[in-house]
C-alpha positions in Angstrom: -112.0 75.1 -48.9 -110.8 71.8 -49.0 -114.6 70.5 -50.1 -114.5 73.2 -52.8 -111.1 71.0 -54.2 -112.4 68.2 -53.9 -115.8 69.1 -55.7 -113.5 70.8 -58.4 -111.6 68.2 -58.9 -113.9 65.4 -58.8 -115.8 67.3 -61.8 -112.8 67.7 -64.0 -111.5 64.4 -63.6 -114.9 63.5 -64.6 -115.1 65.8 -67.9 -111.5 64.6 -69.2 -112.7 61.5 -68.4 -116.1 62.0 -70.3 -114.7 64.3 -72.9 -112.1 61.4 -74.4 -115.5 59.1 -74.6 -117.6 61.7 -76.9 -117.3 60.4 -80.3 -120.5 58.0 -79.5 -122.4 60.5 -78.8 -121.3 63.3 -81.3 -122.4 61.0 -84.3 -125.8 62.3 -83.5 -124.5 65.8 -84.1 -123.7 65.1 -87.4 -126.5 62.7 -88.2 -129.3 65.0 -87.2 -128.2 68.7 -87.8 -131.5 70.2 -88.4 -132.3 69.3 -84.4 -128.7 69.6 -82.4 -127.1 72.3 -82.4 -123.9 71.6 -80.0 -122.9 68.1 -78.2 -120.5 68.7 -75.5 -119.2 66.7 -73.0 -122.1 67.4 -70.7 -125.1 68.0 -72.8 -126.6 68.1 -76.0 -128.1 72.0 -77.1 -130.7 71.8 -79.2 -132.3 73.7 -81.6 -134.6 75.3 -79.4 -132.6 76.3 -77.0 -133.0 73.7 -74.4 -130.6 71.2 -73.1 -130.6 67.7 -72.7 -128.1 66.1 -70.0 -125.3 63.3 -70.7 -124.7 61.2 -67.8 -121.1 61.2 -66.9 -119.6 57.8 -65.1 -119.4 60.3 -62.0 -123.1 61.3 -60.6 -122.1 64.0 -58.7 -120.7 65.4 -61.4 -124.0 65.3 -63.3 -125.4 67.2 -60.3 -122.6 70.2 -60.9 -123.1 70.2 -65.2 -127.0 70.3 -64.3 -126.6 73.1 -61.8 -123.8 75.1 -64.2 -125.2 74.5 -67.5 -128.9 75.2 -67.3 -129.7 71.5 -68.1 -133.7 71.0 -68.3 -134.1 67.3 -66.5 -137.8 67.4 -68.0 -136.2 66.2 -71.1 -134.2 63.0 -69.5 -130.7 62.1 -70.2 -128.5 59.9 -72.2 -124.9 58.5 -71.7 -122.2 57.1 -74.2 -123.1 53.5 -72.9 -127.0 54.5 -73.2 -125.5 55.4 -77.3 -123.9 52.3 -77.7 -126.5 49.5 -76.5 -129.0 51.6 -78.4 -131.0 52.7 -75.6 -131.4 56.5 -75.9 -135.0 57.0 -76.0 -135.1 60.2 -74.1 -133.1 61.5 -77.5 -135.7 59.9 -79.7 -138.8 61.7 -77.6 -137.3 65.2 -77.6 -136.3 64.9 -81.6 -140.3 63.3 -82.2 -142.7 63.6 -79.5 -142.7 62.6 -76.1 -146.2 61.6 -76.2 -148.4 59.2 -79.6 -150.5 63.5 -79.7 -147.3 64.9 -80.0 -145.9 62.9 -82.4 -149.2 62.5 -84.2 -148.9 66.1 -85.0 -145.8 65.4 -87.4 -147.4 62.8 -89.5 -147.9 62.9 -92.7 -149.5 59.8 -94.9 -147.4 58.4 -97.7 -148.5 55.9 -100.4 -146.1 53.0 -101.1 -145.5 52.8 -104.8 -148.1 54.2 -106.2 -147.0 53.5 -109.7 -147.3 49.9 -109.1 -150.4 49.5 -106.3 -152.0 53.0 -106.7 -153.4 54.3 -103.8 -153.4 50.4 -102.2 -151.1 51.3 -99.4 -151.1 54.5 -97.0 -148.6 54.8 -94.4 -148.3 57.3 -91.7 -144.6 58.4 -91.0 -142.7 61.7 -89.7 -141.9 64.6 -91.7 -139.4 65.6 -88.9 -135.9 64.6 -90.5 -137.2 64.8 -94.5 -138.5 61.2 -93.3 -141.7 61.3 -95.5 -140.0 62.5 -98.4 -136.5 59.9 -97.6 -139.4 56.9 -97.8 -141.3 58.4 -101.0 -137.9 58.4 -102.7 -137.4 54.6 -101.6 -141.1 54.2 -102.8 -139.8 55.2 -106.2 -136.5 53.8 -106.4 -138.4 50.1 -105.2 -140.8 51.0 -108.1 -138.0 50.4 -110.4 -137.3 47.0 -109.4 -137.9 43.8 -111.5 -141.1 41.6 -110.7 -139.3 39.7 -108.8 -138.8 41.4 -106.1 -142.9 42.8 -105.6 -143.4 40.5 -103.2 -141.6 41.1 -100.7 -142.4 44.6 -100.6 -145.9 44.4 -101.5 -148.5 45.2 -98.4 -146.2 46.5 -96.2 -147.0 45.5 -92.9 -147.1 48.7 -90.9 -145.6 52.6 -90.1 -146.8 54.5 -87.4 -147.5 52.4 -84.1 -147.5 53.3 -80.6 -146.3 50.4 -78.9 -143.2 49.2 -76.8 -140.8 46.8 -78.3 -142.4 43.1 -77.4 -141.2 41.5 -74.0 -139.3 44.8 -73.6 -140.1 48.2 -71.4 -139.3 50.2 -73.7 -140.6 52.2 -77.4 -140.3 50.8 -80.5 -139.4 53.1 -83.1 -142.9 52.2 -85.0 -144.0 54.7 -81.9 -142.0 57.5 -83.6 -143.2 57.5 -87.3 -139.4 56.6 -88.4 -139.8 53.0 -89.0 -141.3 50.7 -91.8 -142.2 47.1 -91.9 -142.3 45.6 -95.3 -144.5 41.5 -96.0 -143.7 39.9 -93.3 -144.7 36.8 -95.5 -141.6 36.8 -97.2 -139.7 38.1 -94.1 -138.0 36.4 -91.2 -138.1 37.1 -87.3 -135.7 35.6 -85.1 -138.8 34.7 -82.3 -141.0 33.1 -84.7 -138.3 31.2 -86.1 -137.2 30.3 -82.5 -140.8 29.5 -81.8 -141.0 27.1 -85.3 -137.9 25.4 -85.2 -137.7 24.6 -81.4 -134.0 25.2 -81.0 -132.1 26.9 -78.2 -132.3 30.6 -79.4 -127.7 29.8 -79.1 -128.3 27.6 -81.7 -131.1 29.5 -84.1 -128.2 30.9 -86.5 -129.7 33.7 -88.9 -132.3 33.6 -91.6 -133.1 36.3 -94.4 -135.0 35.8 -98.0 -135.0 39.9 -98.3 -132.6 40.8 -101.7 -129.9 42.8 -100.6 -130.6 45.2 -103.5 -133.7 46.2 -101.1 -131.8 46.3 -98.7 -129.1 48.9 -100.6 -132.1 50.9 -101.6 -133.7 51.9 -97.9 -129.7 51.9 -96.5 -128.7 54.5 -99.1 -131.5 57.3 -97.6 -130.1 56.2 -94.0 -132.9 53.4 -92.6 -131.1 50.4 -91.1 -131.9 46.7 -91.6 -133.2 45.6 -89.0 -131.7 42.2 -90.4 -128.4 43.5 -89.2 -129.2 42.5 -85.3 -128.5 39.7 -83.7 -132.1 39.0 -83.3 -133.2 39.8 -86.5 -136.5 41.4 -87.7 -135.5 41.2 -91.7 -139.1 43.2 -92.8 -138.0 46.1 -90.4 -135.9 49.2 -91.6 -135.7 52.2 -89.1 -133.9 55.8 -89.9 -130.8 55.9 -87.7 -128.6 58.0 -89.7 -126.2 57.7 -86.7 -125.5 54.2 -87.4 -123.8 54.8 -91.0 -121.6 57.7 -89.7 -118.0 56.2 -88.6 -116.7 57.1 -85.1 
């Protein structure tokens, strides 16, 4: 009896707990409706039916919310802390394809401005989210721009890549068809600054030629600027709805 308190008690204290932390987490609710349908304390419900755990600061708990709620472990799990360092990739798997087939099967080729470079440019991106049809609208709206700013979104310098991050374990969001690199000639990365200036990375500051009015244009259908990081990557924009949502 008195294990049965304690167990009761322990999980609880651990869903209060859990429960006041949620807002992290229920941005993606309202970021990606079409795929979630209910974020609780516990776990995330999807569309489909199945349901993805969220990591409690109490393990045992997660043990009890698995066991109660029906959680399928197949799928991983997330946490709020997993939400704030930006390292949720069982979330982006589910949502796109756990696999480069499965994900594959979702892609649909775009052409970058065809009014201006005709058929010049094909990229492979997602239609899961309206993503293909978010990017064709950017397409256009950068089609509108003065001369100017061509060249630094002229041969875009890639969409669809299965890969991991560089020096990292983990996926880059090339791997999911969300993300779009734009010339990298006119672009700046904070490693291959590093590598040309020799400085302490402390000391490497922050570098961007990209306009901000490009920057307005991909923002505005939800892709964030990859020139927002503290290591920036100023030619990368990646659909996060989540981040433009306040908690």
């Amino acid at each position: 009896m008195r294990m049965y308190l304690f167990v009761l008690i322990a999980f609880f204290i651990a869903f209060n707990v859990h429960a006041a932390k949620l807002d992290e987490v229920q941005r993606l609710k309202l970021a990606y409706p079409d795929n979630i349908k209910e974020i609780t304390p516990s776990y995330i419900t999807w569309k489909d039916g199945t349901r993805m755990l969220i990591r409690s600061p109490v393990p045992f708990a997660d043990l009890i919310s698995s066991h109660i709620y029906h959680i399928n472990k197949a799928l991983g799990s997330i946490s709020k802390k997993d939400v704030i360092r930006d390292r949720y990739e069982p979330f982006f798997r589910k949502m796109y394809g756990s696999t480069a087939e499965e994900v594959k099967k979702h892609l649909v080729t775009i052409y970058w401005m065809p009014k201006v470079f005709g058929k010049r440019y094909p990229l492979r991106v997602t239609a899961i989210n309206g993503i293909d049809k978010k990017l064709q609208h950017i397409s256009s709206e950068l089609e509108k721009l003065p001369p100017a700013y061509l060249k630094f979104v002229t041969n875009p310098a890639g969409a669809f890549y299965w890969r991991n991050v560089s020096h990292e374990n983990y996926l880059s969001t090339h791997s999911f068809g969300i993300a779009v690199d734009i010339n990298s000639h006119y672009t700046n990365y904070w490693l291959w600054d590093h590598e040309k200036s020799h400085k302490p990375v402390s000391e490497l500051g922050h570098h961007n030629q990209v306009p901000q009015r490009i920057v307005e244009i991909f923002e505005k259908e939800g892709f964030f600027w990859g020139g927002r990081w503290r290591f920036y990557d100023t030619m990368h924009f990646e659909y996060r709805p989540e981040f433009f949502i306040p908690t």
